[in-house]
N, C-alpha and C positions, 0 to 999 in steps of 0.2 A: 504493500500500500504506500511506504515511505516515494517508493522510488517512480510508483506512476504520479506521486503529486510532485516529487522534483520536475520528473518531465514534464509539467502541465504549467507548475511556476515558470519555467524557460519560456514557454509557449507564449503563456500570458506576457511574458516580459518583451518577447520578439514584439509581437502587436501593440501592446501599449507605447513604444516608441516607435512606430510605424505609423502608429497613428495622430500620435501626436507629432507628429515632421508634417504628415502632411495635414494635418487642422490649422497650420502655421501659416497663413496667408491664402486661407481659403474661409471666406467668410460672408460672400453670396449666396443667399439661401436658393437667388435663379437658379443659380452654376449646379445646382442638385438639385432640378426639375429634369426629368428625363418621361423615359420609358416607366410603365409601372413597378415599383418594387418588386412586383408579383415574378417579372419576369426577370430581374435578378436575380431571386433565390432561386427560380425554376433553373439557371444558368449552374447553381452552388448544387444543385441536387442531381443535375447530369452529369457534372463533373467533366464537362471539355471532354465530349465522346467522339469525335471526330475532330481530326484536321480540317488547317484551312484551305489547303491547295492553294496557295497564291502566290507559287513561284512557276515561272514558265518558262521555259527553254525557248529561246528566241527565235527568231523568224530564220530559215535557213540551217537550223540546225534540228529540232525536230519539231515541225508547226501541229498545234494543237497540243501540246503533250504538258499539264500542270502536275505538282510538283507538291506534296505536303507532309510536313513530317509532326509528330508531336511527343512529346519525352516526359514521361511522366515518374516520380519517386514519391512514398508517403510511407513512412515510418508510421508504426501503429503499435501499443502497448493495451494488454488488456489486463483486469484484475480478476478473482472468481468466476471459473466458469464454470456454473450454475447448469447452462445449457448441453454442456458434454456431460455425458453420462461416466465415459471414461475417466472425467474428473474426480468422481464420488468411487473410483473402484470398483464400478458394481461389472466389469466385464459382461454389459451390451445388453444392461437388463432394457426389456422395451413394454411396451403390451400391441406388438404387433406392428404397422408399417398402412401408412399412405390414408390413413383414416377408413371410411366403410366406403372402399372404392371396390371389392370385391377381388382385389387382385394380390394381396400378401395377406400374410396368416393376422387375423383379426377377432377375436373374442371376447365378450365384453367385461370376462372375470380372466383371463390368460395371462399366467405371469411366467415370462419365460427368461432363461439366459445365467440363473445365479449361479455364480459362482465364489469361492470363498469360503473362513470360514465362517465369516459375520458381513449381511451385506453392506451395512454401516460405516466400515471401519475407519473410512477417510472421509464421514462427513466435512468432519473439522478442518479439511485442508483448506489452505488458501491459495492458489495458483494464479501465476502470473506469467505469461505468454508476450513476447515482444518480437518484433520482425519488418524489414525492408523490403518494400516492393517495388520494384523496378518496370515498367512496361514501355516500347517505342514499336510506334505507329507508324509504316511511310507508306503514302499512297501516290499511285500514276492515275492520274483520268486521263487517259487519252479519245481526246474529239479525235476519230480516224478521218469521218465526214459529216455533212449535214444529217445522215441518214445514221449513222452507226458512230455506238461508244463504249469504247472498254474501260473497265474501271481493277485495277488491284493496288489492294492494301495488304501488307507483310506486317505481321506482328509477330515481336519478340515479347514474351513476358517470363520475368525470372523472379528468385528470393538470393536479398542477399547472400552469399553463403555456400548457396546450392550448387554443385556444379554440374554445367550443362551438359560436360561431356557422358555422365554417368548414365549408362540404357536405360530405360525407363522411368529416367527419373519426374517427377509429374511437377516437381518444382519450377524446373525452366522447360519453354516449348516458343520452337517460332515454327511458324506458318501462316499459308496465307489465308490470312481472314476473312476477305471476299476478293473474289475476282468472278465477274460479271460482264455481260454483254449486251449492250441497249442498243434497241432497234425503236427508231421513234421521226415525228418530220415523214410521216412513209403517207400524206395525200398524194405527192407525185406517182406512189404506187398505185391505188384504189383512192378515189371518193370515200367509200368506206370505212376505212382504216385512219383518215382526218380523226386528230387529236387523239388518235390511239400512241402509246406506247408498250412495247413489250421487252421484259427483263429475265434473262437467262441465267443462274450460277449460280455464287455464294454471295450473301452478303448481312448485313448486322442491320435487320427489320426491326421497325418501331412503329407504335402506333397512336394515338393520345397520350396521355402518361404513363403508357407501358405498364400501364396494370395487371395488362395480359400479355399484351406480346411488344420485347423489349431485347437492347440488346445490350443491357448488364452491363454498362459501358466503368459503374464504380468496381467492380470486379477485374482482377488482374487477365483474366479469360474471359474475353468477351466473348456473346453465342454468334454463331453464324445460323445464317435459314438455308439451307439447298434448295434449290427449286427454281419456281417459274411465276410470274406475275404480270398481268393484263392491266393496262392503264389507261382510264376516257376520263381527261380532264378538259374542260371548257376553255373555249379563248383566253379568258384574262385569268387561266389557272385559279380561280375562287373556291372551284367545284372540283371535285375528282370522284374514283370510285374505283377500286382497287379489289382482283376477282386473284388470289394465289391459291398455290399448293407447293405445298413442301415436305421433304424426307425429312425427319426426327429422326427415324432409325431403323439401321437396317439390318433384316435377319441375318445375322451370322452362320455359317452351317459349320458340320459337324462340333455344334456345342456340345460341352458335357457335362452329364449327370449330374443333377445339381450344381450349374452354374445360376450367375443372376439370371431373375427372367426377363432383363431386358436384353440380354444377350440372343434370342430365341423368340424377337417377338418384331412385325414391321408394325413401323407407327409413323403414318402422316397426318397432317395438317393442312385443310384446309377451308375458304372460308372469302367473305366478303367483310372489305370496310371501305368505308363512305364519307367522307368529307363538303360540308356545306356550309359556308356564310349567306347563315337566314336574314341577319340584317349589321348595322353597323355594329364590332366589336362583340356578336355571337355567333360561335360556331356550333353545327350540329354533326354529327357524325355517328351514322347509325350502324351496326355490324351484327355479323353472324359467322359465326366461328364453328368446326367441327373437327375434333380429332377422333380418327382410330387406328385404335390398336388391333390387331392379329390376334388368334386365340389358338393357344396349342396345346393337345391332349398327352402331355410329359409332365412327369414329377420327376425330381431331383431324390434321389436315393438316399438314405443315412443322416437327413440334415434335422437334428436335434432342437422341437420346438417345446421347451418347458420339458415334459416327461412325452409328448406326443413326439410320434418318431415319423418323418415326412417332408416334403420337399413344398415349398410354396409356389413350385410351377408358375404358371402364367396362365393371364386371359385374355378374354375379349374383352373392349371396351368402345364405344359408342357414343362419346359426349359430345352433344350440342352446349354453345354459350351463343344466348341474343343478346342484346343491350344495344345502349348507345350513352353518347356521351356529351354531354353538353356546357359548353363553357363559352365563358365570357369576362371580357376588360375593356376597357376603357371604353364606356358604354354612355355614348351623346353624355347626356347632361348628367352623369354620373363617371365622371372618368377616371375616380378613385374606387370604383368598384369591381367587384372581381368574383367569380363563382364555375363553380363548377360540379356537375351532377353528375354518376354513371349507374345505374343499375344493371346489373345482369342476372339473366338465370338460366340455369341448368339443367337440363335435360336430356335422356337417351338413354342406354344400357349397363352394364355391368355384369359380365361372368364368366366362367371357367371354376377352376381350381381355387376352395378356400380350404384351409388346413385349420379346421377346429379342435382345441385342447383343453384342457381346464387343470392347474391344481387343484384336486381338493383340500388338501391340506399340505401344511408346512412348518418347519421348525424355524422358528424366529432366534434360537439362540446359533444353529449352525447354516442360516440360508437354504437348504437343502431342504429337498422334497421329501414329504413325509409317506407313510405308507398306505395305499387308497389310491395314490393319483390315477387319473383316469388316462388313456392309452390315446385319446385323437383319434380323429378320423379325417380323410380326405372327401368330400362334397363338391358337386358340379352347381351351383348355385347363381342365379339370375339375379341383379338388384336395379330396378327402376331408378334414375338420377334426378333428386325432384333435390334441387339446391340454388342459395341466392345472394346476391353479395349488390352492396349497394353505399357506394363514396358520396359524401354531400360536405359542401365544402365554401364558405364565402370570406370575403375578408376586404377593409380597406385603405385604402393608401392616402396617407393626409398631405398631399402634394404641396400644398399650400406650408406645413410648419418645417423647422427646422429638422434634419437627416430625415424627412419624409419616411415617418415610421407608418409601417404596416399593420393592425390585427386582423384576425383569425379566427373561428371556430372550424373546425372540422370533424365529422364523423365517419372511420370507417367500418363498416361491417360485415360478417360472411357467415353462412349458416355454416352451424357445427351437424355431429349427429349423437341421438342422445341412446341410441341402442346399434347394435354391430348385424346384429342378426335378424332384423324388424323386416327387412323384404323392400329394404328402399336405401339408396345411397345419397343422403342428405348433407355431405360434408362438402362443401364450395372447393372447385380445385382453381388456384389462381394461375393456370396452363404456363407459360412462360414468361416471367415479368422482369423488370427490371424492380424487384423490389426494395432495395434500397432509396431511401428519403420517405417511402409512401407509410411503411408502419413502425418506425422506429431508425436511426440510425445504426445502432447497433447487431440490426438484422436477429434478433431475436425471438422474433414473430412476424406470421403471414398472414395475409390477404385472405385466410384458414379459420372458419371456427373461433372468431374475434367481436369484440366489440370494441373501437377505437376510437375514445372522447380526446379531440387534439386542440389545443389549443397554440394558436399561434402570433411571433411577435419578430417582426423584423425592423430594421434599420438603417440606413446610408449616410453616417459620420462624416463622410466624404465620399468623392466622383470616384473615389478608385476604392474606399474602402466598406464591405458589405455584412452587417451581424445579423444573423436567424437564432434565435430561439422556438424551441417546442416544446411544448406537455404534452404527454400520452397517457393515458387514461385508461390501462389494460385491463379489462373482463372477455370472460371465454363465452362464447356463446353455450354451449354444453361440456359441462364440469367433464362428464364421463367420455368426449372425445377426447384428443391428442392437442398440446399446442407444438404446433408445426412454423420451423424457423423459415429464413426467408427463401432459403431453396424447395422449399412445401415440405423436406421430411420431419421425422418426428425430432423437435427440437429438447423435450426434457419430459420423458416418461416417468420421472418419480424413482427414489432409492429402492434399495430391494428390499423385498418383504412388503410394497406397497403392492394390495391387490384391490381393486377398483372394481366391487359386487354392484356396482347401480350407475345411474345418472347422478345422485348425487350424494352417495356413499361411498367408504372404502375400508377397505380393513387395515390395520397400522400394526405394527412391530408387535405387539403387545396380541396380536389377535382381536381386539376392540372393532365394534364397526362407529362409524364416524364419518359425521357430514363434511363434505366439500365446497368449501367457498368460492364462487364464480370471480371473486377479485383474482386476478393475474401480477398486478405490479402498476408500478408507475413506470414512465423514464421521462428524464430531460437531456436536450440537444442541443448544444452550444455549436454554433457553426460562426466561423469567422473567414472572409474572404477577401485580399489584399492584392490590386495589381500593381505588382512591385515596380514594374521593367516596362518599356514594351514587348508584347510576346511573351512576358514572364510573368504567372501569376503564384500565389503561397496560399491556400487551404489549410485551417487549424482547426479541429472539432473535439471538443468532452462531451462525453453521456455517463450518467448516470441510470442505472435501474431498479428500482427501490422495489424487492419482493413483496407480492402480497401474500393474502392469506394459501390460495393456490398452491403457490409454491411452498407453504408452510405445513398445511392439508398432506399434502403428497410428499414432500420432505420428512416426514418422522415427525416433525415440529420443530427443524431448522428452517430458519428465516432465513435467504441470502440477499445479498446484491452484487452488481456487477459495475464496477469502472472502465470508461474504454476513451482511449484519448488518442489524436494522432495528428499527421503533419505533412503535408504534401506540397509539394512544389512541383510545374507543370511549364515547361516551354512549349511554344505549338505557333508553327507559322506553317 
């Protein structure tokens, strides 16, 4: 704890004489009238995801061909991790995987994984994680011709430390992160095809606030889409409407016997989104989204669930997401206002292979299963997807006073499920997001089985200098689902010997049954953004996340918290 507040005094001390240099003859309150606050922070919570390209190789040497590089470092320290299981010793206890999606072993009393002789034994620990990331970006967009354009970006991202020559090491990896082919300008081909474009290959898709589909740009691995995508946008590009499909993933062959099942399964994506200015300063943007997965009649041999002995194989799955999403700024005679709506919901199938087991009993002094356990069974089981998630979000910018401070409310929320085995998959899957800034900086929770009261406060001290604060207001939407971190898996299933008999019970150390508290926690998010240079910007952010009762419920009756503080710096022309 000493050594994450030394680093954070540092922090603090860099910016308060940064900021104070430049408050030093800047004291036109005009000079900080701009763009809305809104779309400052929006800039602090993408984190500079692409280059500029705005160097270009001259006429005579290669015409058309732009040039962008971007370089990015951010030192990160964390304190208690809460959220790894591994941190508590408990070797991988879980209650199952992916919520009631019908596709990994899911029981609503299933306690599996212990090991040790007490599952407890490192509650007490305090753990502290620190490390350098390094990522560079360069991209070529080559205009070939009016008619045709190639686009590739090569990305290197590594940890300090790690070395890249090592096989398989998953620390450092370059590749190329899209490389694309646009065919567009094609009336001179067909009438028809007027205002069409079409997109070939790799590349790092986004879509409104990457709620759903995002390309994880604060991540050191950014995602890439494979595929293809159809473009009809209007003359004055206002309007568009965008028809893809894309590879997630592709069946491996000869996988084995209990390998992952996503090893063994194809999954694409695809889907319509839509873009519209309805009027001055609103956008509408309506979508429909559909992923599936493959479904294969193989189980995995010998893989040990609790005392049930079975493989979690793989299924079919069938999810629709509709929604749309609606936002707005600088809106006529309100142009310190700002909002934004998206609702979606969920719908389609669910099944294959679930691997059902149960302790019935256990010894709370040795971890170990006691004598009774019941044996599991493997089930072909169908689950209807009735799930719904829905951001509401407004806030305004006092253009008129001094560092044009911003407030905030926001609420985000996502259906949990409150039973595993009820014959409906009710858990919101937040498909591919860009989930960072949207439920917490810390990435501690998702878009999943949430209720998220945000409150929010920004500020511009100066033309170059940018503070975000946030309150998060964590409650689970259903005690008895999983809280699922920002990658959607299960982020913190509870120590061993927590077995969870209800929606809103559970059994503790002692044997005891005991109600479950929907509080989750708090967090705050200090965000601070400074353009040092030209082309040179420095990023500094603290969170804090104060345990609630939740985590105290399913912790034995330890309370934790988590400090996470860090420091980035970013070139990019």
């Amino acid at each position: 704890m000493t050594k994450i507040r030394n680093y954070f005094i540092i922090f603090a001390s860099v910016f308060a004489i940064s900021s104070a240099c430049a408050l030093v003859g800047v004291q036109d309150v005009k000079a900080q009238e701009g763009p809305a606050l809104a779309d400052l922070i929006k800039r602090i919570e993408s984190l500079e995801s692409r280059p500029g390209s705005n160097v270009t190789a001259g006429k005579g040497k290669i015409k058309g061909l732009n040039i962008g590089l971007h370089i990015r470092h951010r030192y990160e320290i964390r304190n208690q991790m809460i959220m790894d299981t591994a941190a508590f010793g408990l070797g991988g206890v879980t209650r199952g995987g992916g919520g009631n999606d019908g596709r990994t072993n899911r029981a609503a009393t299933t306690l599996t994984g212990l090991t040790g002789t007490k599952p407890n034994t490192n509650l007490g620990r305090n753990e502290t994680q620190d490390f350098t990331l390094q990522w560079v970006h360069m991209n070529f967009d080559f205009n070939v011709n009016r008619n045709v354009r190639a686009y590739v970006e090569l990305q290197d991202a590594r940890t300090f430390g790690v070395d890249s020559t090592t096989v398989g090491n998953r620390g450092s990896r370059t590749s190329a992160q899209e490389a694309y082919v646009e065919l567009r300008n094609l009336e001179n081909v067909s009438s028809v095809l007027k205002n069409v474009e079409l997109r070939i290959g790799r590349w790092r898709a986004a879509y409104g606030n990457q709620r759903l589909i995002g390309a994880l740009p604060w991540a050191n691995q950014t995602r890439g889409y494979d595929g293809a995508r159809l473009r009809w946008a209007s003359d004055s590009k206002k309007h568009w409407v965008d028809a893809f499909a894309w590879q997630i993933n592709e069946k491996e062959t000869g996988v084995a016997s209990g390998d992952s099942p996503s090893d063994d399964t194809d999954e694409v994506l695809y889907g319509i989104y839509s873009h519209f200015k309805v009027a001055d300063g609103n956008v509408f943007e309506p979508y429909f989204l559909a992923r599936a997965r493959s479904a294969e009649d193989t189980q995995g041999a010998g893989v040990v669930v609790g005392a049930a002995t079975g493989g979690a194989g793989s299924s079919g799955e069938q999810r629709y997401t509709l929604g749309f999403r609606l936002d707005g700024r600088n809106i006529g005679a309100l142009p310190g206002l700002d909002y934004t709506v998206e609702p979606a919901w969920q719908f389609g199938t669910v099944e294959g292979f679930r691997t059902v087991g149960r302790l019935v009993d256990f010894d709370p002094a040795t971890g170990t299963a006691a004598a009774g356990t019941s044996t599991g069974s493997n089930t072909n089981q169908s689950n209807r997807i009735q799930a719904f998630a829905i951001y509401a979000g407004t806030g305004y910018t006092f253009k008129n006073l001094p560092w044009t401070p911003r407030i905030g409310y926001a609420l985000s929320y996502a259906s949990g499920d409150k039973r595993a085995d009820s014959g409906s998959a009710k858990t919101f899957d937040h498909l591919y997001p860009t989930g960072h800034g949207h439920n917490g900086y810390m990435d501690l929770t998702a878009w999943q089985n949430i209720v998220d009261h945000q409150i929010h406060l920004s500020f511009k001290p100066t033309k170059k200098l940018v503070v975000d604060a946030k309150l998060h207001l964590f409650d689970m939407d259903e005690e008895a689902d999983h809280l699922y971190n920002v990658g959607g898996g299960i982020g913190y299933g509870g120590p061993g010997g927590v077995n969870r008999t209800g929606s809103d019970t559970y059994t503790d150390l002692n044997g005891e049954i005991r109600d479950v508290d929907d509080e989750l926690g708090q967090e705050l998010d200090i965000t601070v953004k400074y353009k040092f240079l030209k082309n040179f910007g420095v990023t500094a952010g603290y969170s804090h996340f104060f345990a609630g009762d939740w985590i105290e419920d399913t912790g034995g009756g330890v309370d934790r918290g988590v400090d996470w503080a860090y420091l980035m710096t970013s070139v990019k022309f």
